[in-house]
DOGU-724337 format. One record per residue (C-alpha): residue number from 1; x negated, y negated, z. Coordinates in steps of 0.05 Angstrom, whole numbers. Layout:
residues N
ATOM num     c1     c2     c3
ATOM NUM      X      Y      Z
...
This chain:
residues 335
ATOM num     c1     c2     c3
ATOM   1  -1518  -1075   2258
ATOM   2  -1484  -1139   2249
ATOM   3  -1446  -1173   2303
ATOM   4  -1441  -1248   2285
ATOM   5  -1387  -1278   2245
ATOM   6  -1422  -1338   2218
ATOM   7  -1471  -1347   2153
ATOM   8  -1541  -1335   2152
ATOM   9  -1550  -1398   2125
ATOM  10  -1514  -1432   2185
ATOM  11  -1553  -1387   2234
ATOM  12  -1618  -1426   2283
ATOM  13  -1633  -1359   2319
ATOM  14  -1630  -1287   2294
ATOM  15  -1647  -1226   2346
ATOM  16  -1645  -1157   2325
ATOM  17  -1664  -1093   2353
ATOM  18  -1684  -1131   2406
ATOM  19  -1722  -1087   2455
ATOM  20  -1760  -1106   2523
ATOM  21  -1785  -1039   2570
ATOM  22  -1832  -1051   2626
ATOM  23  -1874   -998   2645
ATOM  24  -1874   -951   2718
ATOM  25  -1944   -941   2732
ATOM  26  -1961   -890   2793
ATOM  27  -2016   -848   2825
ATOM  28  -2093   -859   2833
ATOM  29  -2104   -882   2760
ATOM  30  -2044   -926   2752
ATOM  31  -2024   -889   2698
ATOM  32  -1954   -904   2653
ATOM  33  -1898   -852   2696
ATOM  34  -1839   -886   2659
ATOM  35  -1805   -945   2634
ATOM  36  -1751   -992   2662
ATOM  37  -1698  -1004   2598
ATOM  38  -1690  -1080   2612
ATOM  39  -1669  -1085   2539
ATOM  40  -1652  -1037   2490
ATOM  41  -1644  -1049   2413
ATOM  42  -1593  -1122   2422
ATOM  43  -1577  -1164   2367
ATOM  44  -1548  -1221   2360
ATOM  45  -1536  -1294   2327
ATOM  46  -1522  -1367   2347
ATOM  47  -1506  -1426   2294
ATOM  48  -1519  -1492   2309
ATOM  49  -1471  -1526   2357
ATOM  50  -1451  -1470   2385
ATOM  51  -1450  -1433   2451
ATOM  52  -1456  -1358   2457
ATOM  53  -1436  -1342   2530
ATOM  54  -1488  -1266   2559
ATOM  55  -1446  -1237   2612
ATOM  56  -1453  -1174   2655
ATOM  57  -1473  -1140   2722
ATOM  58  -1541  -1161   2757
ATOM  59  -1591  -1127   2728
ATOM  60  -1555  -1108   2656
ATOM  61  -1614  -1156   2618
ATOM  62  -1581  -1220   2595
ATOM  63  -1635  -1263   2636
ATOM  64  -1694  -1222   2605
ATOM  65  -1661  -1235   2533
ATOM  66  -1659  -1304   2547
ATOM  67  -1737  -1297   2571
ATOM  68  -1754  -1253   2506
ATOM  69  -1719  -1307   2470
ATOM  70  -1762  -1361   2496
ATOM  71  -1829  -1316   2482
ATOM  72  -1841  -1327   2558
ATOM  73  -1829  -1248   2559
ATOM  74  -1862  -1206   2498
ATOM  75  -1806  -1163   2467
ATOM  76  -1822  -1089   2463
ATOM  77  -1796  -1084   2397
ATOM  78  -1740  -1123   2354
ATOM  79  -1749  -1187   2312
ATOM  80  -1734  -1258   2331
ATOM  81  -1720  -1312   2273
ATOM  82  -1720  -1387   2287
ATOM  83  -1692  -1425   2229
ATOM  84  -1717  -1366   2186
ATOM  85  -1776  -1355   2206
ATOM  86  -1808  -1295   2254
ATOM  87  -1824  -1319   2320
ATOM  88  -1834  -1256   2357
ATOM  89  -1904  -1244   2335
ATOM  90  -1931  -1318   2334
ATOM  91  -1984  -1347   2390
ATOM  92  -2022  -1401   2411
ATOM  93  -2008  -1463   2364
ATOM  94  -1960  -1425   2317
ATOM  95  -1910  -1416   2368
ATOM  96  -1925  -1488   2405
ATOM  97  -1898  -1510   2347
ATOM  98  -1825  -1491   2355
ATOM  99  -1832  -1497   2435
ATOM 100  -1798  -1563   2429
ATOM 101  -1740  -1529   2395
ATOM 102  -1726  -1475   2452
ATOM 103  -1713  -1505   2521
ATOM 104  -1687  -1471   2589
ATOM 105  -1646  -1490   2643
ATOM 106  -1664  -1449   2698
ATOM 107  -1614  -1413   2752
ATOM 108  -1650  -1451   2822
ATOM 109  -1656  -1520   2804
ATOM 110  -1708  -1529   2860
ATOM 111  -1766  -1471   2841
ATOM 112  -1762  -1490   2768
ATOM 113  -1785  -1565   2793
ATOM 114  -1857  -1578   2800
ATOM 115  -1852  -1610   2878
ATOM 116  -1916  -1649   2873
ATOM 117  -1893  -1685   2818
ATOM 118  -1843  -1747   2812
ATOM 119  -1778  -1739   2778
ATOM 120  -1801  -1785   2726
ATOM 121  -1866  -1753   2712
ATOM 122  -1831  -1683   2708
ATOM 123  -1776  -1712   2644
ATOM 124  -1833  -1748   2613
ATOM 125  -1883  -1697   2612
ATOM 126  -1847  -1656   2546
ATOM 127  -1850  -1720   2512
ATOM 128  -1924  -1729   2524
ATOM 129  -1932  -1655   2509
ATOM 130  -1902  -1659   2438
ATOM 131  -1899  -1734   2418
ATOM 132  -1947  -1795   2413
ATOM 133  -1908  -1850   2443
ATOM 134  -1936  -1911   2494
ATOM 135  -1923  -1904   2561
ATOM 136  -1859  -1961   2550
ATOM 137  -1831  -1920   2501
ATOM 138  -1831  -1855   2537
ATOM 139  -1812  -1893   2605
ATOM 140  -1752  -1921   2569
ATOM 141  -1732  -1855   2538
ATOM 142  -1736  -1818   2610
ATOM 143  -1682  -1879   2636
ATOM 144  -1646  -1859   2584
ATOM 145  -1645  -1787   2594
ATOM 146  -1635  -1817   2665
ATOM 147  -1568  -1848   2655
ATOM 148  -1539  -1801   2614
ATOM 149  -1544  -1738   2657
ATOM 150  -1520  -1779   2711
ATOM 151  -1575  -1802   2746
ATOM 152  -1602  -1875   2762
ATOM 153  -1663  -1913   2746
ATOM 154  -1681  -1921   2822
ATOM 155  -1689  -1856   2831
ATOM 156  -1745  -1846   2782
ATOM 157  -1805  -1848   2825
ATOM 158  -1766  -1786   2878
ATOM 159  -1795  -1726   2890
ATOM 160  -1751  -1661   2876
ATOM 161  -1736  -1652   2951
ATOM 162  -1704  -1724   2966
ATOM 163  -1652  -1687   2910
ATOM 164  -1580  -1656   2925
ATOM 165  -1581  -1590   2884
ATOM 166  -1537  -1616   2838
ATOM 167  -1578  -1672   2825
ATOM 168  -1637  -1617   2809
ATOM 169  -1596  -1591   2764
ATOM 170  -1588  -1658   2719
ATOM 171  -1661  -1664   2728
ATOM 172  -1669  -1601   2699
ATOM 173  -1630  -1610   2645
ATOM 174  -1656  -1681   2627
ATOM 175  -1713  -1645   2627
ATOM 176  -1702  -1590   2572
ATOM 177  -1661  -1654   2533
ATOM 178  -1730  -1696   2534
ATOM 179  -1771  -1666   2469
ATOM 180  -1695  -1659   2439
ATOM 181  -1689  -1583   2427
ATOM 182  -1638  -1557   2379
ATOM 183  -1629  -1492   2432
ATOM 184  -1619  -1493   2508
ATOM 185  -1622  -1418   2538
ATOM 186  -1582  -1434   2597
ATOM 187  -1609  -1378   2658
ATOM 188  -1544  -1373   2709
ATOM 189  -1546  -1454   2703
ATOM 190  -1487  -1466   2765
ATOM 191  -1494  -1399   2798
ATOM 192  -1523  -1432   2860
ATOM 193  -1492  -1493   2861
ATOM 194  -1425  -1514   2897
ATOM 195  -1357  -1500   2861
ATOM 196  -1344  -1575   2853
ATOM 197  -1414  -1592   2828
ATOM 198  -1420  -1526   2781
ATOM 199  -1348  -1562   2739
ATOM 200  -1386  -1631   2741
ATOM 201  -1451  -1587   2707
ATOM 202  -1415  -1558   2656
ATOM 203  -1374  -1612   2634
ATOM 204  -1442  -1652   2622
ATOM 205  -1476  -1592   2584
ATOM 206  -1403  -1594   2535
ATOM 207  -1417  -1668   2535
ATOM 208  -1485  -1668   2517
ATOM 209  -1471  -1603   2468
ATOM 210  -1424  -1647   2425
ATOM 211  -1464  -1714   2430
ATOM 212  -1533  -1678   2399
ATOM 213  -1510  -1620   2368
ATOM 214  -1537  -1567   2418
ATOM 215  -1535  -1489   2416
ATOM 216  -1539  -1452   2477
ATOM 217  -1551  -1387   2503
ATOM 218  -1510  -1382   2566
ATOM 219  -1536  -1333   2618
ATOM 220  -1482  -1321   2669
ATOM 221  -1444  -1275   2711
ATOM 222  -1383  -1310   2723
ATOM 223  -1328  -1300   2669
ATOM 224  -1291  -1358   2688
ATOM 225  -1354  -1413   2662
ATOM 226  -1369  -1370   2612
ATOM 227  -1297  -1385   2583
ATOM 228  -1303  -1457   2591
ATOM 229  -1367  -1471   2565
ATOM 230  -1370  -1410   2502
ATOM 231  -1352  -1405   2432
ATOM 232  -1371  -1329   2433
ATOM 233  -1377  -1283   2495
ATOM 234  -1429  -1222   2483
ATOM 235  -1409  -1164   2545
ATOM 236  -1478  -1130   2565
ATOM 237  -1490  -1065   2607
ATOM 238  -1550  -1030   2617
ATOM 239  -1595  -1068   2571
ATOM 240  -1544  -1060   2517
ATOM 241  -1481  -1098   2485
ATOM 242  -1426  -1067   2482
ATOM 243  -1370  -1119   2452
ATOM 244  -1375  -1186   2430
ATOM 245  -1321  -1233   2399
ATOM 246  -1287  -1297   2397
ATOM 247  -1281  -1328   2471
ATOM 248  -1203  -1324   2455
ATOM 249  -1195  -1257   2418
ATOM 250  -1244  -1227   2480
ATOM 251  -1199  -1254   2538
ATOM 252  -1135  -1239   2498
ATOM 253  -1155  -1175   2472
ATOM 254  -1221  -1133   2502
ATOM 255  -1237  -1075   2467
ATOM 256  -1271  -1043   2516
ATOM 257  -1268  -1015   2582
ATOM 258  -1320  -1045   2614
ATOM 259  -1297  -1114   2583
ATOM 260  -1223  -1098   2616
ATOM 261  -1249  -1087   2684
ATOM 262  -1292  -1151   2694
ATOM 263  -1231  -1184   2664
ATOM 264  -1184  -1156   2720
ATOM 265  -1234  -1181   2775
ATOM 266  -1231  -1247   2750
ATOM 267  -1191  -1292   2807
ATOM 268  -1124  -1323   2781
ATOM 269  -1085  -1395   2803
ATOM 270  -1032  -1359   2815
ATOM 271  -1027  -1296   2869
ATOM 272   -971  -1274   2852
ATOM 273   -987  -1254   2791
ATOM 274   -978  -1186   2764
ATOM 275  -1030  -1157   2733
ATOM 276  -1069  -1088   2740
ATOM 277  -1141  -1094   2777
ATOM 278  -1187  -1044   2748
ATOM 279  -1241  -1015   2807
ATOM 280  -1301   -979   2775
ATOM 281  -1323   -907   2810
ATOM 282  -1397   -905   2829
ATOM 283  -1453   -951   2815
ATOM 284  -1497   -978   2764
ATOM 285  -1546   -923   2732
ATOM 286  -1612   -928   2746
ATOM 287  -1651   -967   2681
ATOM 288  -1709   -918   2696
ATOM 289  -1665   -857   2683
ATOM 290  -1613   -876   2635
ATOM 291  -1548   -821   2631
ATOM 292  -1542   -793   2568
ATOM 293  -1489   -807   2506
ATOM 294  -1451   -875   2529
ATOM 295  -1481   -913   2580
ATOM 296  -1419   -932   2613
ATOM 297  -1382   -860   2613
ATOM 298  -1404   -850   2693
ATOM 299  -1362   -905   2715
ATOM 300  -1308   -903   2652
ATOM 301  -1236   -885   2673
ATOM 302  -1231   -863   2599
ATOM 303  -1289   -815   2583
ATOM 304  -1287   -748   2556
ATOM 305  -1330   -696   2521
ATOM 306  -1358   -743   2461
ATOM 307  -1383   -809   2507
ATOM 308  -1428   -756   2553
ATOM 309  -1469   -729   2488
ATOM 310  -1461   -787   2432
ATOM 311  -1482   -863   2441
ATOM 312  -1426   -904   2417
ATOM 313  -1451   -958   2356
ATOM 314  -1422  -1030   2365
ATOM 315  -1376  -1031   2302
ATOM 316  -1327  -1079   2280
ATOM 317  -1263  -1066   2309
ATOM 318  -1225  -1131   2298
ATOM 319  -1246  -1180   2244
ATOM 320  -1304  -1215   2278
ATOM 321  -1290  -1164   2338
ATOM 322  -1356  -1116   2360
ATOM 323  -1352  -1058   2408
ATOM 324  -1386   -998   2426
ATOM 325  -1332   -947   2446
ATOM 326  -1319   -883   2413
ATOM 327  -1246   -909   2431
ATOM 328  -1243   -955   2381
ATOM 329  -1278   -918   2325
ATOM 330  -1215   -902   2288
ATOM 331  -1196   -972   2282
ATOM 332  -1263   -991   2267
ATOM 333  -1267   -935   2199
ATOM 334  -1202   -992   2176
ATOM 335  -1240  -1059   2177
């Protein structure tokens, strides 16, 4: 299944069949009763310097994928290439070797802070973990990370608490910028931030994408940061993806249902605009008992016999246009 539209060559990170089930254990023995389908069989690319925006309900995956990414989670079953090279399998001082590579950005800006330790201690300590350097030469680096996420030199010796949330945030990322990664998975980044201080955060991340050259993941559930910040928007529900594109062609054009009702939620400048708002019947299915054929056909305004029984394949609908709706296979057998 192929759902990027960029080179191998030009690709840093490669998932496929990506797959992540925890097990249910119950009774006397704690014995396996089930699984919980976090993540079920997800690929996906991102070339350097660019963004690939994860969106979806609570609960669909795109954090864990993010996790499984970062080998902080161990996939069930799928590869991961970095640069070309398996990473899924690797431990110990094999995979410390391209930790400086992948860095996170973490959704509460406060938990992911160590609070015992000063704001300059927390930047340095990636440098110290991955370069030799002398204490002037890192302490100079960190005032330079410093400045250019927007904070000051003064405030190097704080402690996370005497921060705004906001100003977590930049610590965070000067953080993930210190051993100078060439990915940043970015977990819900703004989602608990302020609406004026989330724009200020992801103008810096642009910023910094285009002065080092960064990729990110972006985790997120709001569509209207995701289409500021992304080059390519990947839909998820259920553990799965079910259309991804062009951040243009998929706000111009969604090919599929699910896509078209997040997009009619979506608040607009104007309110007296026109437009139809989409409300989904029912709830999320439970990821311990998944419905059968499409995973989306108990809430779809547009299911019949077919998306019960058959699982719909993400094909190519568009050029450079993936979706996973029996819907669109006949326009998918002409590209």
């Amino acid at each position: 299944m192929n759902t990027v539209s960029t080179s191998a060559s030009q690709n840093l990170l490669r998932v496929a069949h990506l797959t992540k089930h925890y097990p249910l254990r119950g009774g006397i023995f704690g014995r396996a009763v089930g699984n919980v389908h976090a993540v079920d069989d997800v690929s996906f690319s991102i070339a350097q310097g660019e963004t690939l925006g994860l969106v979806g309900e609570s609960g669909c995956g795109k954090s864990t994928i993010g996790k499984t990414v970062l080998r902080l989670v161990e996939p069930t079953a799928g590869t991961i290439e970095w640069c070309g090279q398996r990473i899924d399998r690797l431990t110990g001082h094999a995979m410390r070797m391209h930790r400086r590579d992948l860095q996170a950005v973490f959704q509460d800006p406060y938990a992911s802070l160590n609070p015992r330790m000063r704001a300059a201690d927390i930047v340095a300590e990636p440098i110290r973990n991955f370069e030799t350097a002398t204490a002037s030469a890192i302490r100079d680096r960190v005032v330079s990370l410093f400045e250019r996420v927007g904070l000051r030199a003064d405030q190097l010796p704080r402690y996370p608490y005497e921060f705004s949330g906001g100003q977590r945030q930049r610590l965070g990322i000067a953080r993930a910028l210190a051993p100078r990664p060439k990915l940043i998975v970015c977990d819900e980044p703004v989602s608990a931030l302020d609406v004026s201080v989330q724009a200020q955060v992801i103008n810096l991340l642009v910023d910094l994408q285009r002065e080092f050259g960064l990729s990110y993941l972006f985790v997120a559930h709001d569509l209207a940061v995701v289409q500021h910040i992304s080059h390519r928007v990947a839909v998820m529900y259920l553990g799965r993806i079910v259309e991804v594109a062009s951040k243009r062609a998929l706000f111009a054009v969604p090919q599929h249902p699910y896509t078209e009702a997040l997009l009619s939620a979506v608040p607009v400048p104007n309110p007296t605009a026109k437009r139809k708002r989409i409300i989904l019947a029912g709830d999320v299915p439970s990821p311990i008992d998944l419905p059968t054929g499409c995973r989306f056909h108990t809430r779809c305004p547009y299911a019949f016999e077919r998306c019960r029984v058959e699982e719909p394949k993400l094909l190519q609908v568009l050029p450079d246009h993936f979706a996973a709706c029996h819907l669109r296979e006949a326009t998918a057998l002409h590209n």
